[in-house]
C-alpha positions in Angstrom: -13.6 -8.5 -2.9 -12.7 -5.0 -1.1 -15.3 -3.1 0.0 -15.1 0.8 -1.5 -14.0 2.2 1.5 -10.9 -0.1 1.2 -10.6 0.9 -2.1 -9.8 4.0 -1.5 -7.4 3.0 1.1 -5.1 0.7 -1.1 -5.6 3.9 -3.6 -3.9 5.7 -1.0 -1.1 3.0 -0.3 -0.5 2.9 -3.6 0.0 6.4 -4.1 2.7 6.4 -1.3 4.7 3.8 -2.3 4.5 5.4 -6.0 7.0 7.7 -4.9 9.8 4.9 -4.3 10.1 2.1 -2.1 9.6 2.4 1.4 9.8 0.5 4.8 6.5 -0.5 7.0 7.0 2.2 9.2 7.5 4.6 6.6 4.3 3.9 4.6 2.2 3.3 7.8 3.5 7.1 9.2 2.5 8.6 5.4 -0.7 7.3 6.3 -1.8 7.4 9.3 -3.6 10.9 9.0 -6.0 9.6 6.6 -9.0 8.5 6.9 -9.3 4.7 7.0 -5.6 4.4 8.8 -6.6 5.4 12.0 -4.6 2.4 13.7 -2.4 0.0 12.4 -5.0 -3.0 12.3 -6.5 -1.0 9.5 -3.4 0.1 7.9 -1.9 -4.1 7.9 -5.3 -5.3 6.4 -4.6 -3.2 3.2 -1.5 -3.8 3.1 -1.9 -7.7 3.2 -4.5 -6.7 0.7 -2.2 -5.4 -1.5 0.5 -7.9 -1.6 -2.4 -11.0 -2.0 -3.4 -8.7 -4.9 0.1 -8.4 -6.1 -0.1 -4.8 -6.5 3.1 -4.6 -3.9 5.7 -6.8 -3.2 8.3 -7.2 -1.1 11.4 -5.3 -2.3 13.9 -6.3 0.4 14.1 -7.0 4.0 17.1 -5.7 6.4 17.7 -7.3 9.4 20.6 -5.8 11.6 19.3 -6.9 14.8 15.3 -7.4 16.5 13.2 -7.6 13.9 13.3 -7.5 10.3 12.7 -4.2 8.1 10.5 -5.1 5.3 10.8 -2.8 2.4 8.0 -3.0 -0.2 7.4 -1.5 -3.5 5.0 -1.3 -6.6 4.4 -4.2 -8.5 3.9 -3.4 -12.9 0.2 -4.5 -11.6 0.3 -2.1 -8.9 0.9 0.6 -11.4 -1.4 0.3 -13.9 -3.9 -0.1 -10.9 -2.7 3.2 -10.2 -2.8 4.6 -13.1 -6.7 3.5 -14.0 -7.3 5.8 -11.0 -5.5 8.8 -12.0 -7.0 8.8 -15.2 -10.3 9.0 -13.3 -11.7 5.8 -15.2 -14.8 4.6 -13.3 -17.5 1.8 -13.9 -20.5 2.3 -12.7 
């Protein structure tokens, strides 16, 4: 169970991948200004989050040479996750 710090944080992944999919670097970059994602051990825990949660999955991976680009993107789960959070539903 996330804690509600790292709520907020896959609230914030979410909302960067919501704009289409997007490479590690890419998402980790969008990020890294907020609070929460201050380094990249941070930023990989929600993200491994995320995908165990099946709220993102992996889109596609290039590989032309070194290592592989992972490209991830909402899952229909991710979404409506998403979605509960816009419309500012909360249980207390």
């Amino acid at each position: 169970m996330p804690k509600p710090h790292e709520l907020t944080q896959v609230v914030k992944l979410l909302k960067t991948l919501a704009k289409g999919p997007k490479n590690t670097l890419a998402i980790y970059r969008a990020l890294r200004n907020e609070t929460g994602f201050k380094n990249h051990h941070a930023f990989y825990r929600q993200l491994k989050l995320c995908i165990k949660h099946n709220l993102i999955q992996l889109a596609e991976t290039n590989k032309k040479w070194g290592f592989p680009t992972k490209i991830y993107c909402l899952t229909e789960k991710g979404k409506e996750f998403l979605h509960l959070f816009n419309e500012k539903i909360w249980f207390n």
